[in-house]
C-alpha positions in Angstrom: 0.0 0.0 0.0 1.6 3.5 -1.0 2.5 5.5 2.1 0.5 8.2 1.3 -2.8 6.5 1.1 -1.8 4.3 4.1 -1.7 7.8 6.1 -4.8 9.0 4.3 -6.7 6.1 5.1 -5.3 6.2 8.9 -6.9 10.1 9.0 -10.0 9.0 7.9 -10.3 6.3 10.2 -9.6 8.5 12.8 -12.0 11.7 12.2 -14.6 8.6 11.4 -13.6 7.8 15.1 -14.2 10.7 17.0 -17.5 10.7 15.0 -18.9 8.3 16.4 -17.5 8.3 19.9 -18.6 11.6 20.2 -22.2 10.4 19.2 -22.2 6.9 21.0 -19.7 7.5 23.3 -16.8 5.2 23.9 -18.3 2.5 24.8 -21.4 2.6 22.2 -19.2 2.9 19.2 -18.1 -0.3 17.6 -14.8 -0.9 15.3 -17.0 -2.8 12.9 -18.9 0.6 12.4 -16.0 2.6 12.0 -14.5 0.5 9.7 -18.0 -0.1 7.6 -18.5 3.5 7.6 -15.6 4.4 5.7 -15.6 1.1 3.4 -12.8 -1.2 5.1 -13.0 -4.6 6.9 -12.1 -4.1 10.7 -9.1 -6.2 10.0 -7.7 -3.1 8.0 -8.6 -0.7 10.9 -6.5 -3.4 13.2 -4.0 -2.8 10.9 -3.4 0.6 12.0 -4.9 0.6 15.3 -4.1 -2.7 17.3 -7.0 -2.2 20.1 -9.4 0.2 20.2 -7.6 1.9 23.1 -5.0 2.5 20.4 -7.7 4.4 18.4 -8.7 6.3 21.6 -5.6 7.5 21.8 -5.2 8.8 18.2 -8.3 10.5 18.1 -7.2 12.4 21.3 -4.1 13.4 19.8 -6.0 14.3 16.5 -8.7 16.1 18.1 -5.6 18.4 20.3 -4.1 19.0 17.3 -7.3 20.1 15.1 -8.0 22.6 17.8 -4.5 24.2 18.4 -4.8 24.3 14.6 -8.1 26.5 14.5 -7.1 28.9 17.8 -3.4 29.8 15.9 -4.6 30.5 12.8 -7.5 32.2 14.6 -5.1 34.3 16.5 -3.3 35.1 13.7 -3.1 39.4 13.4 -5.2 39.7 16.4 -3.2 41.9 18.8 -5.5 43.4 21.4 -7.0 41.5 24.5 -10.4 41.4 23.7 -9.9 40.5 20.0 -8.0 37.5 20.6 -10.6 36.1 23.0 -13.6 36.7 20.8 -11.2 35.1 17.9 -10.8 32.4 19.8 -14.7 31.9 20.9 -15.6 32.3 17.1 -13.2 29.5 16.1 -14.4 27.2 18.6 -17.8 27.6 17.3 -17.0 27.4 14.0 -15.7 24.3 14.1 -18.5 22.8 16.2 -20.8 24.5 13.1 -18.3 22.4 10.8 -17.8 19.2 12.7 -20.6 18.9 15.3 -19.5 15.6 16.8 -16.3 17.1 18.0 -17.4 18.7 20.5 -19.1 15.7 21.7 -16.0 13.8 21.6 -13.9 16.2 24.1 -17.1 16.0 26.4 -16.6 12.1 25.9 -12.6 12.1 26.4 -13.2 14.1 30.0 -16.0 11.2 30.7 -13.5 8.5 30.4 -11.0 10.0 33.3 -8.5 12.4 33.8 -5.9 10.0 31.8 -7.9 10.2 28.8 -8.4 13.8 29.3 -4.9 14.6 29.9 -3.8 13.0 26.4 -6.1 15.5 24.5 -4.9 18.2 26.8 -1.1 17.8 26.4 -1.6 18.7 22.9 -3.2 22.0 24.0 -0.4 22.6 26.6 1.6 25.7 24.9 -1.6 27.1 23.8 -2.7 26.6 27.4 0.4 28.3 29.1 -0.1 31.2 26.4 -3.4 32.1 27.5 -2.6 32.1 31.1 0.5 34.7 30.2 -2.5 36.5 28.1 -4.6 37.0 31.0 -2.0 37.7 33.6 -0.5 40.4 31.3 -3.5 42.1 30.9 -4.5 41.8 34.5 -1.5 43.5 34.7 -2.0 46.4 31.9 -5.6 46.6 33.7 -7.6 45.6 30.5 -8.5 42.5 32.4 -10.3 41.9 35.6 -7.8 41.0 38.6 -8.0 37.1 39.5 -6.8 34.3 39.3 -6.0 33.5 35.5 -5.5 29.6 35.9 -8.8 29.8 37.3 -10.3 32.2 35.0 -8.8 30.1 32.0 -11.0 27.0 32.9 -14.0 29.0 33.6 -14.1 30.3 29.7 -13.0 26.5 29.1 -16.7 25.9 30.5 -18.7 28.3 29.4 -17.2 27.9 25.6 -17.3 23.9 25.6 -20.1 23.4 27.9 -22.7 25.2 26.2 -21.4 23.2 22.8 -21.7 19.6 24.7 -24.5 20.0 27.6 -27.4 19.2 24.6 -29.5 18.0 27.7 -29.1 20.5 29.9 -29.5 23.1 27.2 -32.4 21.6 26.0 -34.2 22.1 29.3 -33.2 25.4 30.0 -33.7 26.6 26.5 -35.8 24.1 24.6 -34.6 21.8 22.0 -33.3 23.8 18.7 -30.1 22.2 17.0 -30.3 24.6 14.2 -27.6 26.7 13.1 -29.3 30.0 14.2 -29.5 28.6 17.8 -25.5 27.9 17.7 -25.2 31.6 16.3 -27.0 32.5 19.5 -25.5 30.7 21.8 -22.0 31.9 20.8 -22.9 35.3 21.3 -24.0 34.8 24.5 -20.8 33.1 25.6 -19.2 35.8 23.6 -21.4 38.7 25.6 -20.8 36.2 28.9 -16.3 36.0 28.3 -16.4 39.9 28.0 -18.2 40.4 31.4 -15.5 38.2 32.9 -12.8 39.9 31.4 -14.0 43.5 31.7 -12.6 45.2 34.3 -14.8 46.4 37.0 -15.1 49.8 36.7 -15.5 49.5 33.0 -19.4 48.0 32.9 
């Protein structure tokens, strides 16, 4: 098999992956329907993937990587405070618009324990450390509410993925609607939600 459809084929298998463990979850998602879903055997998926742990774990890596991806290029010419966290938001959204199982699957991967978890997270470490420099510095400039930036980093972690993932709980607080419109809404209230948690006191 030529290398490069070998790693093609490995990429599909993969994105085909998080698919469906971000709809089934990890244990509802079989390798005979992720193999039959993009036309190969699941002897061929064993191939490249000895257990479906193995697949687990590319599919973490794969899914870190896809969202350092979209926040860089996101972040790309964006200088002040509040332009790089509204960049970022958008991204985030965008790609759930794109790819709506992903953000299933990183709701999944922090379901399955903190080892899981950390996997997809060790991708996102630099861009992690960045952001907490970003909000320290600009606690510092006073563009930025004083606290605890660590702190303040995982609460915008919630808000952002939380109201992506939490279908249920969204559905009950604000009826069902999947349609695009109601992601469009959603994001700008997590966009109108990160700006009164950045904003400086004295500035609402």
């Amino acid at each position: 098999m030529p290398r490069t459809g070998g790693a093609e084929r490995r990429t599909t298998l993969v994105e085909e992956a998080i698919r469906q463990f971000g709809r089934e979850g990890y244990g509802g998602a079989s390798l005979d329907d992720i193999a039959g879903a993009v036309g190969v055997r699941k002897q061929t998926l064993l191939y490249y993937f000895k257990t479906k742990d193995a697949l687990l774990e590319a599919c973490l890596q794969a899914a870190g990587i896809r969202l350092a991806e979209v926040i860089a290029e996101a972040l790309e010419g964006k200088e002040g405070y509040w332009d790089r966290a509204e960049a970022v938001i958008h991204s985030v959204f965008d790609l759930a618009a794109e790819w709506p199982e992903f953000p299933m699957f990183i709701r999944e991967a922090g379901r399955l324990g903190p080892l899981a978890f950390e996997r997809f997270a060790d991708v996102l470490d630099p861009l992690r450390r960045r952001a907490v420099d970003f909000l320290r510095s600009g606690m510092d400039d006073g563009q930025v509410r004083k606290q605890d930036p660590a702190m303040l980093l995982f609460t915008l972690y919630t808000a952002v993925v939380g109201s992506l993932t939490e279908a249920s709980v969204l559905n009950a607080v604000v009826g069902a609607d999947k349609s695009r419109a109601s992601l469009r809404r959603r994001e700008k209230e997590v966009v109108a939600f990160v700006r009164a948690a950045l904003e400086p006191v004295g500035e609402r």
